[in-house]
N, C-alpha and C positions, 0 to 999 in steps of 0.2 A: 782415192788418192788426194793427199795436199794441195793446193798450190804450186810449192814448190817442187814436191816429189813428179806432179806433170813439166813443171817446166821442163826439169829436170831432164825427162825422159823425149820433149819434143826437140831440145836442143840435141841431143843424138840421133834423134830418127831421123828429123828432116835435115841434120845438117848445118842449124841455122840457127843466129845472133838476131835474126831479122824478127821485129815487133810491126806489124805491119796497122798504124793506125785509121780508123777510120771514121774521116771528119766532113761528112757527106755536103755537101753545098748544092741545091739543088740549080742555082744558078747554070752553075759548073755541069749540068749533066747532058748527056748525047739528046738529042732532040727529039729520039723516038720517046724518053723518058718524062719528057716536059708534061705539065700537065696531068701526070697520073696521078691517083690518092696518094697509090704506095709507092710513090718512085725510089724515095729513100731507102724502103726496104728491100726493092728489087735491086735498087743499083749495088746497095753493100753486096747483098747473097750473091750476086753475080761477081764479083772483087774477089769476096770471098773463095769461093768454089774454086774461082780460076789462082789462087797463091798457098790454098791452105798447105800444099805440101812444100811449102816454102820458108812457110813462119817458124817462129816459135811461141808467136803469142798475137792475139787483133788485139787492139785498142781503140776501142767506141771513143768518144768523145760526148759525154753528155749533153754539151751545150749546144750544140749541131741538131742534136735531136726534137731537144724542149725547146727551140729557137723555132722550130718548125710544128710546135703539137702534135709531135712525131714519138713520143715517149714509148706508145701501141708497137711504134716500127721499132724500135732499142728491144723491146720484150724481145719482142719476134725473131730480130736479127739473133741475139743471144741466144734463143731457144734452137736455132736453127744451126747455130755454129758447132752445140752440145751435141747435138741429134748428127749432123751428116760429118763433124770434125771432131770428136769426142778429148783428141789426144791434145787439142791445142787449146792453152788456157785465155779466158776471156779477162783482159785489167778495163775496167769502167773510170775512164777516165773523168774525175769527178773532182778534185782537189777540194776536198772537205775540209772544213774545220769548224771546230764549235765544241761544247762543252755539254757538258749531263745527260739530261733525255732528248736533247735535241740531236745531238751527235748517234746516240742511239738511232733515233729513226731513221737518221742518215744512214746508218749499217745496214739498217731494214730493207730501205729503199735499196740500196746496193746488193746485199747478199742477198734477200728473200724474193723482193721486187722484183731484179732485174737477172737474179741469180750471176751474178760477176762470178768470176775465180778471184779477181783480184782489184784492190781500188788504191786511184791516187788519195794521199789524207798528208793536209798542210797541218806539220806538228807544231806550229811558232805559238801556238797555244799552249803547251805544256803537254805532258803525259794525260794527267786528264782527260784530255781530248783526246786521247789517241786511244784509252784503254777500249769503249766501248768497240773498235776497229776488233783490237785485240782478243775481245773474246769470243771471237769466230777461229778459233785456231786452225781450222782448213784452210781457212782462205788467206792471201797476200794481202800483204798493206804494206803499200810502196809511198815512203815519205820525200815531201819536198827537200832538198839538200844544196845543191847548189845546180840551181836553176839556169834555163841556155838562154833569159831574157837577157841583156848589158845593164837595165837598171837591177837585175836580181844581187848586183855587187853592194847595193845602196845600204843593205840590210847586212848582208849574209859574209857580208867582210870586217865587220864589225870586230875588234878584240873583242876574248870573253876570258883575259886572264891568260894570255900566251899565245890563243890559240884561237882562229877564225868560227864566227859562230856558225859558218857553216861546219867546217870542222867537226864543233862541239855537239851539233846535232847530229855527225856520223858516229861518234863514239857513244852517245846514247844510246843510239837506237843499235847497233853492235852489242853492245856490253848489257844493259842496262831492260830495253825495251822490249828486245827480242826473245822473250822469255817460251814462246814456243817455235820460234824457227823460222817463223811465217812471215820477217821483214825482209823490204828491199827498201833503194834510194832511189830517189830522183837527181841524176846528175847529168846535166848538159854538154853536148858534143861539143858546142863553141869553145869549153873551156878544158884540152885536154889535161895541161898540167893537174887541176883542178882534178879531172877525173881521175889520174893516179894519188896524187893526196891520198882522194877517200878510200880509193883500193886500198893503199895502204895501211889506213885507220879500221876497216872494216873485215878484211881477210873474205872468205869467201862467197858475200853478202852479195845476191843477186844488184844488178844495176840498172834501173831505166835509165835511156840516153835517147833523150830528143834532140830533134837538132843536125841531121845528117844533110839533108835534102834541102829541102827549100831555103834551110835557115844556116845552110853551108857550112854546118861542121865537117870536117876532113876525116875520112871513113880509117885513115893509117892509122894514125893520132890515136883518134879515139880506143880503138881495138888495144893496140900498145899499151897504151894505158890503164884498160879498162880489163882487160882480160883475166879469169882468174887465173888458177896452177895449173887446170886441166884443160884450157885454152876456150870455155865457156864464161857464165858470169855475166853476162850480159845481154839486154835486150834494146838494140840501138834501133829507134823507132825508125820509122819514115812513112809519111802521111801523103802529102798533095805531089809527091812527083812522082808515086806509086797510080794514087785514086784517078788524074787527071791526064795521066800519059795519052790519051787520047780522049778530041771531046767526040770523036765519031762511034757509032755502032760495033766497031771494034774495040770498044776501050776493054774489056776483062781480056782480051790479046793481049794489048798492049799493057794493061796495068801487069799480067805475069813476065813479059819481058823485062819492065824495070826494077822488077821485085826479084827475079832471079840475078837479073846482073848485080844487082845490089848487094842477093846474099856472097854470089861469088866474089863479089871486088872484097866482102868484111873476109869472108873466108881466110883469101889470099894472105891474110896478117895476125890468123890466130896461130 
């Protein structure tokens, strides 16, 4: 199956809008954990285990991993997600960009490497940069669009001849880019208006949406906004108030209570 044909399919089974990302901090981990080689790898698979019937999609976070010389544990984690959660797809959170054979390796590293379902890829490079993504046609390639940082307006509000360039890079990658089916966007929960714009530019283009939890996007909003025709279309993340919900030996408890209240509160407004 695609990318999108799993999303597709995990957003009906479980239930769920929920992208559940994970941005490991060893800092952050229950105390029995401290210390271990693999902590990382055991804290994710235990997150994991305890939400997959929850998600619709993990989101690794690259830099969490290679911050740590934890790349071995990313494999692993992904291997492990394929193997006991087959149905729910893996986005490697990686925000790419780059040009020719460098970009290439980059796909490498992501599809071959790490075996993603799917990767974040920063298009303000042009097409270029994006095709080498593009010719994994299985796999997802979810573009930056408008971002839940408040400098991401510095750029991405820019006219480009009528129309915001964030805007302009949702009707690219719509019209233009998505030449096998396998695009989504990156658009932030901080900015709901923002996220119906693009819905509206885009029709029924999958949507990452960061930004729910820690960084206080408004879970109403966003779904309203964001939601396609069939009341899916989206994967509104949530990271540290999922992973963190507990720093005691109970945390995969605790992290499935916030992940289901979570998925139930989006629920409540598709």
């Amino acid at each position: 199956m695609t990318f999108t044909e799993t999303l597709a399919a995990a957003w009906h089974r479980n239930n769920s809008l929920l992208c559940i990302g994970l941005d490991p901090d060893p800092m952050k981990f229950p105390a029995h954990l401290q210390g271990r080689p693999d902590a990382i790898l055991e804290f994710c698979k235990t997150i994991v285990d305890a939400t997959a019937d929850l998600a619709c999609a993990f989101k690794p976070q690259i830099a969490y991993f290679a911050a740590q010389r934890a790349e071995g544990q990313l494999e692993d984690l992904i291997a492990h997600i394929h193997e006991r959660h087959p149905g729910i797809p893996v986005i490697l959170d990686a925000k790419r960009g780059d040009i020719g054979s460098t970009a290439e390796q980059y796909a490498v590293e992501a599809f071959r490497r790490f075996r993603a379902d799917a990767v974040t890829v920063n298009p303000y490079m042009g097409r270029d940069s994006v095709e080498p993504w593009l010719a994994y046609a299985d796999k997802g390639v979810i573009l930056l669009c408008r971002t839940s940082n408040p400098g991401g307006s510095d750029l991405q509000f820019l006219d480009t001849g009528g129309e915001k360039l964030f805007e302009r890079v949702a009707r690219l990658v719509a019209t233009e880019w998505n030449t096998t089916g396998q695009c989504g966007l990156v658009v932030g929960a901080t900015f709901p208006a923002e996220i119906a714009r693009v819905r509206g530019i885009v029709g029924e283009l999958p949507l990452l949406v960061p930004g729910i939890g820690a960084q206080g996007g408004d879970v109403e909003a966003t779904v309203k906004a964001g939601r396609s025709g069939n009341g899916t279309g989206l994967m509104i993340n949530s990271s540290r108030a999922i992973l963190y919900a507990s720093s005691s030996e109970d945390y995969a408890a605790a992290a499935r209570r916030v992940a289901q209240e979570t998925r139930d509160r989006v629920n409540r407004y598709r």
